[in-house]
TORGU-987351 format. One record per residue: x, y, z of N, C-alpha, C in turn. Coordinates in steps of 0.05 Angstrom, whole numbers, padded with zeros to 5 digits, always signed. Atoms other than C-alpha are relative to their C-alpha. Last residue first. Example, Ala and Ser with C-alpha at 12.3 -4.5 7.8 and 13.67 -1.06 7.14 Angstrom:
<rs>
-00016-00024-00001+00273-00021+00143-00015+00022+00014
+00018-00024+00000+00246-00090+00156+00018+00024+00000
</rs>
This chain:
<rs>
+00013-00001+00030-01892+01428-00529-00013+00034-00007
+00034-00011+00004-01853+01443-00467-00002-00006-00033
+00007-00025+00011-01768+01418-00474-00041-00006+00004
+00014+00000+00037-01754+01368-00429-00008+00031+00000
-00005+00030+00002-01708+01367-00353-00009-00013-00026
+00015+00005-00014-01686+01441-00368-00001-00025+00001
+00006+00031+00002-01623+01472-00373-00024-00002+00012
+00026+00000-00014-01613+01551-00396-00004-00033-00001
+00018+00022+00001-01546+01572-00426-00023-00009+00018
-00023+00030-00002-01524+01646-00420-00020-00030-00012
-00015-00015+00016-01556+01716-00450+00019-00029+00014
-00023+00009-00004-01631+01696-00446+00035+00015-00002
-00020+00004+00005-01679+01734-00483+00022-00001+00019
+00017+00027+00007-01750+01748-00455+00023-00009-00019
+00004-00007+00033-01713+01789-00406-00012-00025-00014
+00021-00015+00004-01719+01776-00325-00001+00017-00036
+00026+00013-00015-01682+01716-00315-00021+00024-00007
+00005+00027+00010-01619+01720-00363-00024-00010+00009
+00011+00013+00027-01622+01789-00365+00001-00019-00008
+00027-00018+00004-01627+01801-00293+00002-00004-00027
+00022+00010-00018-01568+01752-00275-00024+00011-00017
+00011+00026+00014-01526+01776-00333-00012-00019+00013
+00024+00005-00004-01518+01848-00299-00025-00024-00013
+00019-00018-00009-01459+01871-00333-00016-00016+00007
+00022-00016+00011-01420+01805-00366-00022+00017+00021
-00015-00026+00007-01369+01787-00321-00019+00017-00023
+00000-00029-00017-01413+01738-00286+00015+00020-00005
-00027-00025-00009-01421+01703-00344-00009+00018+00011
-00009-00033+00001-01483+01652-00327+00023+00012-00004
-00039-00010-00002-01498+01586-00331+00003+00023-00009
-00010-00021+00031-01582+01575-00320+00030-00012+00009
-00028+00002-00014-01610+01504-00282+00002+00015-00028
-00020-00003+00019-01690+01505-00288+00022+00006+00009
+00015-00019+00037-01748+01484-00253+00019-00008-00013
-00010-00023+00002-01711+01441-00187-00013+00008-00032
+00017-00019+00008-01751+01381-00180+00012+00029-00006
+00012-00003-00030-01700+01321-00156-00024+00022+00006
+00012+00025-00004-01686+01309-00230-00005-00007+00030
+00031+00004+00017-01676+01376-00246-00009-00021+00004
+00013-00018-00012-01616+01375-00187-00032+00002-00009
+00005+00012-00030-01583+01323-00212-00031+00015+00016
+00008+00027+00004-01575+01348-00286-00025-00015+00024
+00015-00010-00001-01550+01417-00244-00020-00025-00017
+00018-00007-00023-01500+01375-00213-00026+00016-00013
+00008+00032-00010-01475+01339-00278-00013+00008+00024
+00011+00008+00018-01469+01414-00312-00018-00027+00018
+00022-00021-00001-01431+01448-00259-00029-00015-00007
+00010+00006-00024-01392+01385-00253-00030+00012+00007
+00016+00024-00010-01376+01390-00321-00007-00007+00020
+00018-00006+00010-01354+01463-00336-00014-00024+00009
+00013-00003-00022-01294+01451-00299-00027+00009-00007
-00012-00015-00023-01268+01406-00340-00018+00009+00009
-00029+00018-00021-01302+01378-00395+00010+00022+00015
+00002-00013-00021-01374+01388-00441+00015-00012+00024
+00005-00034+00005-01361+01376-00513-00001+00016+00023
-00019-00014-00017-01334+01311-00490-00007+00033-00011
-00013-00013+00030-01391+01272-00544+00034+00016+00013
-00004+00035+00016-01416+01236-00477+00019+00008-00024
-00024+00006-00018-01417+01304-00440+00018-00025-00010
-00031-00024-00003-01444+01333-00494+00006-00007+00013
-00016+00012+00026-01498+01269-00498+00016+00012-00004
-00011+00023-00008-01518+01281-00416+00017-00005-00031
-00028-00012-00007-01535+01357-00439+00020-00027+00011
-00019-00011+00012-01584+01338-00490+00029+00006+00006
-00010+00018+00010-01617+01290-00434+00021+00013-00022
-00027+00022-00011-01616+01339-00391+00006-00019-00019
+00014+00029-00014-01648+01384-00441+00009-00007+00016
+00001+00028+00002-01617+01448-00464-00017-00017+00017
+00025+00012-00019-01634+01521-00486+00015-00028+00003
+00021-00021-00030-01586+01576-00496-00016-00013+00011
+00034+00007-00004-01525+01537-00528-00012+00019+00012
+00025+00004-00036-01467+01585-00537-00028-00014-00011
+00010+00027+00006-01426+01567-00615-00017+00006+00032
+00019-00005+00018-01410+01645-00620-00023-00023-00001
+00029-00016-00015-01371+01646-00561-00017-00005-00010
+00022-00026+00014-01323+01603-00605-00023+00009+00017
-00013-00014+00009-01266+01558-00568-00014+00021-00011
-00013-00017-00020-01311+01519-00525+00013+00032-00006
-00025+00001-00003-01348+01492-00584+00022+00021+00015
+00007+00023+00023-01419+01468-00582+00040+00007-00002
-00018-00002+00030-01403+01524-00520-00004-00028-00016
-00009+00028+00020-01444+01510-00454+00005+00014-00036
+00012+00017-00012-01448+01589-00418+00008-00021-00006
+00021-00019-00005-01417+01663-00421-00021-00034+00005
+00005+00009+00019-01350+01634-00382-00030+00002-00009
-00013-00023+00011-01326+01667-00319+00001-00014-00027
-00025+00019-00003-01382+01628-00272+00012+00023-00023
-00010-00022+00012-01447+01646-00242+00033-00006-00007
-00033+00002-00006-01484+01581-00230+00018+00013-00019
-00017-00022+00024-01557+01590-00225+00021-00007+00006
-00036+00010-00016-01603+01533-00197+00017+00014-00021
-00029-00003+00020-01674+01559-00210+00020-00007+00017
+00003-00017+00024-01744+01554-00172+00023-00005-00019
+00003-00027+00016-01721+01512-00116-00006+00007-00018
+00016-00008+00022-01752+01456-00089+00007+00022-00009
+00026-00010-00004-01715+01452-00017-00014+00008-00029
+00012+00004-00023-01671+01395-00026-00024+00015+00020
+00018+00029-00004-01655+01399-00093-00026-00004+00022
+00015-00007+00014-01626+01474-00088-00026-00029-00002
+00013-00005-00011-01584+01452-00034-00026+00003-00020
+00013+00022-00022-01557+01391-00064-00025+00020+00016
+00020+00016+00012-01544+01431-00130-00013-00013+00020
+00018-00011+00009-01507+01480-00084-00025-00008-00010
+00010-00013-00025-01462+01432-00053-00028+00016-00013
+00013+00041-00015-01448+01386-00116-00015+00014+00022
+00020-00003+00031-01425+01469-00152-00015-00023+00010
+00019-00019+00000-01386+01483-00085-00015-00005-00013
+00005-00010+00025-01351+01420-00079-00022+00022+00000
+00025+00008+00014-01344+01412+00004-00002+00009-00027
-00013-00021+00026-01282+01414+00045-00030-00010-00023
-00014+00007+00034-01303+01380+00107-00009+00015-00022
+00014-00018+00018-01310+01401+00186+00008-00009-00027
-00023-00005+00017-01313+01348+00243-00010+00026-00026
-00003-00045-00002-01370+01349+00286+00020+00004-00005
-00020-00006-00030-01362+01274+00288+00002+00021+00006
+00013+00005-00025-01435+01273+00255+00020-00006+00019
-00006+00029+00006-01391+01315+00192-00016-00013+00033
-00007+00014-00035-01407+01384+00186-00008-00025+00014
+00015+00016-00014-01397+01406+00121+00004-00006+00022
-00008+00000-00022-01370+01480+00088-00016-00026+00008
+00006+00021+00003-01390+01508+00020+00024-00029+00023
-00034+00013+00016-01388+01574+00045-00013-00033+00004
-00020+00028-00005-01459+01596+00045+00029+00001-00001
-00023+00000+00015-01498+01676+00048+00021-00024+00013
-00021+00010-00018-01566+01675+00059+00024-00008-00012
-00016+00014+00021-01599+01733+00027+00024-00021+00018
-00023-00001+00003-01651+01761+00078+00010-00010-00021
-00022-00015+00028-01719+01784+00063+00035-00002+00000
-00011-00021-00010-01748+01752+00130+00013+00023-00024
+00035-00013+00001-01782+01697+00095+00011+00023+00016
+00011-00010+00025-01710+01684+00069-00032+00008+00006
-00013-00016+00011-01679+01685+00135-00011+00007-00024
+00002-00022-00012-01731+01637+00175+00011+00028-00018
+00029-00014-00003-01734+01589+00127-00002+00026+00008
+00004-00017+00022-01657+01572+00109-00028+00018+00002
-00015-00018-00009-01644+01543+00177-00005+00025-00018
+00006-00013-00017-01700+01494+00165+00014+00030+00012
+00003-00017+00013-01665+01463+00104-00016+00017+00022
+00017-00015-00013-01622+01429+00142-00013+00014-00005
+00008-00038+00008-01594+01405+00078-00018-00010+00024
+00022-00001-00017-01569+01316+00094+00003+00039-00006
+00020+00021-00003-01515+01275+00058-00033+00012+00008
+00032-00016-00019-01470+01333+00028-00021-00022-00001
+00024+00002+00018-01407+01304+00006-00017+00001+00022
+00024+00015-00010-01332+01312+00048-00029+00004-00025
+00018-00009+00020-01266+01328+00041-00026-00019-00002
+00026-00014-00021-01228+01324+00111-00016+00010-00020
-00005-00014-00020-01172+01276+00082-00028+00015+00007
-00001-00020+00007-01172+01252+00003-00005+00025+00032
+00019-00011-00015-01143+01186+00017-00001+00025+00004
-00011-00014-00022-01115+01173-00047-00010-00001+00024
-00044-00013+00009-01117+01142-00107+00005+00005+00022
-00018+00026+00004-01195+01100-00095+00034+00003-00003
-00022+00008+00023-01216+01156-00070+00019-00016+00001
-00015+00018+00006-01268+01169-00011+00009-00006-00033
-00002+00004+00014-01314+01228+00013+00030-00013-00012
-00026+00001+00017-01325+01238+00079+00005-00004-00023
-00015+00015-00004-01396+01248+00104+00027-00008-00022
-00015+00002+00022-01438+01316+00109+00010-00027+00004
+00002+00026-00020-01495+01352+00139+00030-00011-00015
-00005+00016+00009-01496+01423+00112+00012-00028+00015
+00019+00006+00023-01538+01465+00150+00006-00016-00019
+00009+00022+00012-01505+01452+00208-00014-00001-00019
+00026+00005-00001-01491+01510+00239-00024-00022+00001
+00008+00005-00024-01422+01499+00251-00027-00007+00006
-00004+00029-00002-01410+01511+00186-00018-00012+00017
-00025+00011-00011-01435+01586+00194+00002-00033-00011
+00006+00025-00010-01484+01616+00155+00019-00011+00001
-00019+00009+00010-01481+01695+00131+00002-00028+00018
-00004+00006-00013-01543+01738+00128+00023-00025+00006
-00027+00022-00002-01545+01786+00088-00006-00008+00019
-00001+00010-00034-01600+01850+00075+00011-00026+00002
+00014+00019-00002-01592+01896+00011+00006-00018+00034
+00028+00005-00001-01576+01959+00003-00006-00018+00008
+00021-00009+00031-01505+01963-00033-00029+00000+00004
-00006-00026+00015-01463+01965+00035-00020+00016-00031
+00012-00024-00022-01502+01909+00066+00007+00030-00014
+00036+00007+00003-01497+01861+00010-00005+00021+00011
+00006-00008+00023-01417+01880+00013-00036+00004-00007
-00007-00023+00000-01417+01869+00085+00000+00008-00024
+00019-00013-00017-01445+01801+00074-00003+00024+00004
+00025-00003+00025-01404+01789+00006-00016+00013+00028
-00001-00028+00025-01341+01813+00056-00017-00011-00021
+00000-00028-00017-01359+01762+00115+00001+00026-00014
+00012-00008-00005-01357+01704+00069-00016+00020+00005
+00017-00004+00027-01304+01714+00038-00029-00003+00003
-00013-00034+00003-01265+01722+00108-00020+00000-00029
+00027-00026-00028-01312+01662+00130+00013+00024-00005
+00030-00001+00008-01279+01616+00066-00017+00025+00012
-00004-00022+00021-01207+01638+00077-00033-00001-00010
+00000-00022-00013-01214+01612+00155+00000+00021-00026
+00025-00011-00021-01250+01546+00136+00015+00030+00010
+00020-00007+00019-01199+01535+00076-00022+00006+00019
-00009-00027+00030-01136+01545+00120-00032+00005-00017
+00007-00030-00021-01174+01502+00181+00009+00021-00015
+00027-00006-00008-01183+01446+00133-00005+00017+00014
+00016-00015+00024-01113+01447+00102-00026+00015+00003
-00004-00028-00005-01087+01434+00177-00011+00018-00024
+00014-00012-00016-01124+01375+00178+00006+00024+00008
+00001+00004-00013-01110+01346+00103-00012+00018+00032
+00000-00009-00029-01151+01363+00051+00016-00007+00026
-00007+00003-00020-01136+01343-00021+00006+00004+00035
-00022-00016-00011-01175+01387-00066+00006-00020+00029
-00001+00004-00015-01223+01346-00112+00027+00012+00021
+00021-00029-00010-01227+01356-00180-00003+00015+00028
+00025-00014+00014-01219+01288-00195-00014+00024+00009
+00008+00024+00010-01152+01283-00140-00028-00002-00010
+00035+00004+00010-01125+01354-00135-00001-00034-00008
+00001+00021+00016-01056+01369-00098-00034-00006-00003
+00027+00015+00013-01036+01432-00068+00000-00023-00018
+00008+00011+00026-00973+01446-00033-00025-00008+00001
+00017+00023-00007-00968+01482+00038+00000-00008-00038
-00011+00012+00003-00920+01543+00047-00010-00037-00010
-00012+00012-00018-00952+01587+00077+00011-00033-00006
-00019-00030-00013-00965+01639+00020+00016-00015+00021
-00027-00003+00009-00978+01568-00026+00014+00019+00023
-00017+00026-00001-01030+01553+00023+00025-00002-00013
-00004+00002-00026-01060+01622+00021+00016-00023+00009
-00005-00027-00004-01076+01629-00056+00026+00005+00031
-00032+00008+00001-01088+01558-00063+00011+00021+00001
-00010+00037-00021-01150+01572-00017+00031-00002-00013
-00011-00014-00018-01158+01652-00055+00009-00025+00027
-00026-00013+00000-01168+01606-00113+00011+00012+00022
-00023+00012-00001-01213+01562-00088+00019+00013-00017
-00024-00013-00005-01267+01603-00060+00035-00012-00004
-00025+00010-00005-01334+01585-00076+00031+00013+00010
-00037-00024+00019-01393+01622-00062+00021-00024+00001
-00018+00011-00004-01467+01594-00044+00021+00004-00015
-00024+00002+00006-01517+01650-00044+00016-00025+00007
-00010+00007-00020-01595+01658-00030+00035-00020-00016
-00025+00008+00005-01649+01689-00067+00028-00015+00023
-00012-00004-00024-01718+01698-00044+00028-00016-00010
-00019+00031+00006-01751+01727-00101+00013-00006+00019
+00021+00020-00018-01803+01783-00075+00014-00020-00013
+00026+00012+00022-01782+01843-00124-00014-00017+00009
+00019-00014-00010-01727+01862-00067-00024+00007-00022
+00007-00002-00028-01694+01801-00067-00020+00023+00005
+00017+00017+00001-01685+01803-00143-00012-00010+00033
+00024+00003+00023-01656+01859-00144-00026-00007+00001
+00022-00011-00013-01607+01841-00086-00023+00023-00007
+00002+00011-00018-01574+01792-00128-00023+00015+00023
+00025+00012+00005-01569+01837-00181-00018-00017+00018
+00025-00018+00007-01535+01885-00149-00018-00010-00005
+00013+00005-00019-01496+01826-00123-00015+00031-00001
+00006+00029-00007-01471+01808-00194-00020+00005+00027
+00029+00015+00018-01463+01877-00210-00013-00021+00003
+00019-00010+00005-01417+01896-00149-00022-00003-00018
+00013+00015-00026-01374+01827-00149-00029+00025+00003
+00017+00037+00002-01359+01841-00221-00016-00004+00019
+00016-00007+00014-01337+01920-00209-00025-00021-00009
+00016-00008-00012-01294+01898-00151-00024+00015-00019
+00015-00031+00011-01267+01852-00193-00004+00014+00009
-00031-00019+00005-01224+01796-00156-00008+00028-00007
-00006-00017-00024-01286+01760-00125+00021+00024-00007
+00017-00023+00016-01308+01723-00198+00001+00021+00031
-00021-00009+00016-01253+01665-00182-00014+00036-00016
-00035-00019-00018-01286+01646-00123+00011+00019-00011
-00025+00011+00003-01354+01620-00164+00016+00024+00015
-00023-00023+00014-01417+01642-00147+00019-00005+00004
-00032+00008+00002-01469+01589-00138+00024+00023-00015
-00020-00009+00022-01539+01619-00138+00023-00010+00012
-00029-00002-00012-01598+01587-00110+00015+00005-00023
-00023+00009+00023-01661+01610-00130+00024+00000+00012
-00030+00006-00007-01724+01608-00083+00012-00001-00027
-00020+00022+00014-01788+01635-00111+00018-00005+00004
-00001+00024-00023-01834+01679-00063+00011-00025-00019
+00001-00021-00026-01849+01733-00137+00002-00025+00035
-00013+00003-00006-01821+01689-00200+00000+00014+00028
-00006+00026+00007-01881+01694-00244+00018-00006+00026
+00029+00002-00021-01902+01776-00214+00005-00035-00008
-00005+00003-00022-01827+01785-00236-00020-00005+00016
-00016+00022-00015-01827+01745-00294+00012+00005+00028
+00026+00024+00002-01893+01785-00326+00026-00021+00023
+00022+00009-00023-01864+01851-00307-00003-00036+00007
+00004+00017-00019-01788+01844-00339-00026-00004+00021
-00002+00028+00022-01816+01872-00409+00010-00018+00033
+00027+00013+00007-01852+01924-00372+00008-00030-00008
+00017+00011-00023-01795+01947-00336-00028-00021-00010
-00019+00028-00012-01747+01947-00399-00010-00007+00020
-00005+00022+00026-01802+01984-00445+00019-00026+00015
+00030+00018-00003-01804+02034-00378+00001-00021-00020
-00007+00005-00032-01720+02052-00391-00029-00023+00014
-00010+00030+00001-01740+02056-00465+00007-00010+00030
+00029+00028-00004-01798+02105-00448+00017-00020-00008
+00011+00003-00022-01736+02157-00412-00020-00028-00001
-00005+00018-00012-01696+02143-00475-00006-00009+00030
-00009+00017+00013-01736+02174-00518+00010-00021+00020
+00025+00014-00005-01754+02227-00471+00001-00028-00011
</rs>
């Protein structure tokens, strides 16, 4: 019995943030590298479709750059990164548009398999608008930045109870296709239609005071707090984009930007629906 009223004790405690959070967009960014699990990818999109069926209208952008150099090594293709940036030429661009829609295609069918309702958004579509993106080292080929969110495409599906499911994919006004930063992508969409939260599920538990100790996890920051870690280098590599897009993002209206371990059980739902956090939490100021 005991542990029947602790089960209720955990409903009650998420009421207040799911009747708060009920017709709330949240984009989630789910990194590539959190696909390998099949135990990871199930919790993660348990939660995912959770919060869809509470009245949050959730909606997915995935990366996929491991299973990209994954496939390019298999055929023979070298990779080269300029800031972060994955050198595209035009055969690269049809490798990462065909490993994207297979990863795609299995969260959709995954969504479907566990309950929930998918819908999966082509390039083509145009929801992401896009124009080339230029380096002063290199020319970085068919990689591109998100000028323009159709956000119209998104309407229909989420007032429908879908979960729309992105590859971070542009489609350039030559109807070309470019290689798009998932974490810059996401923040853009989130921007662009007012979302609620900008989550970005990643294999680290959130911002570290010092990378090396779990123990040091921020839980609350500022932007401005999180602009002086970047200043101080507390916050580098691939942690900083995350960071500098979700920045971006609060300052176009987005609420709040979490960082999540997606290997931690079900660290969606207790980062949003507990009154304890379990990653870092950015806002634009702290409330008096």
């Amino acid at each position: 019995m005991e542990d029947i009223i602790k089960k209720a004790d955990i409903l009650i405690e998420a009421l207040p943030y799911i009747q708060r959070f009920k017709g709330k967009t949240v984009v989630i960014k789910y990194g590539g590298n959190l696909m390998e699990n099949e135990t990871t990818v199930k919790s993660i999109l348990l939660d995912i479709i959770f919060m869809s069926a509470v009245g949050m209208k959730p909606l997915i952008i995935h990366g996929g750059g491991h299973f990209i150099t994954e496939r390019l090594s298999a055929e023979g293709k070298e990779t080269k990164f300029v800031d972060g940036l994955r050198v595209t030429d035009g055969e690269t661009v049809k490798i990462v548009k065909e490993v994207l829609l297979e990863l795609n295609d299995k969260l959709v069918e995954q969504i479907k398999k566990l309950g929930g309702k998918a819908k999966g958004i082509l390039p083509e579509d145009g929801l992401l608008k896009a124009k080339k993106s230029f380096s002063e080292e290199v020319d970085l080929g068919f990689v591109g930045e998100v000028i323009q969110v159709k956000r119209e495409l998104l309407k229909e599906p989420l007032n429908q109870g879908f979960i729309p499911v992105i590859p971070p994919i542009g489609l350039g006004e030559d109807q070309k296709l470019y290689n798009l930063n998932a974490d810059t992508a996401a923040a853009e969409i989130a921007s662009d239609i007012r979302a609620e939260k900008l989550v970005f599920i990643t294999n680290v538990k959130g911002i570290m005071r010092n990378p090396e100790n779990p123990e040091t996890l921020i839980s609350i920051l500022t932007r401005e707090e999180a602009g002086a870690l970047i200043e101080e280098k507390v916050i580098t590599e691939g942690m900083l984009p995350k960071v500098r897009a979700g920045m971006r993002s609060l300052e176009a209206g987005v609420n709040k930007v979490h960082i999540v371990n997606g290997h931690l059980s079900h660290s969606l739902l207790l980062e949003i629906f507990t009154n304890r956090g379990v990653g870092t939490e950015i806002v634009l100021e702290r409330k008096e």
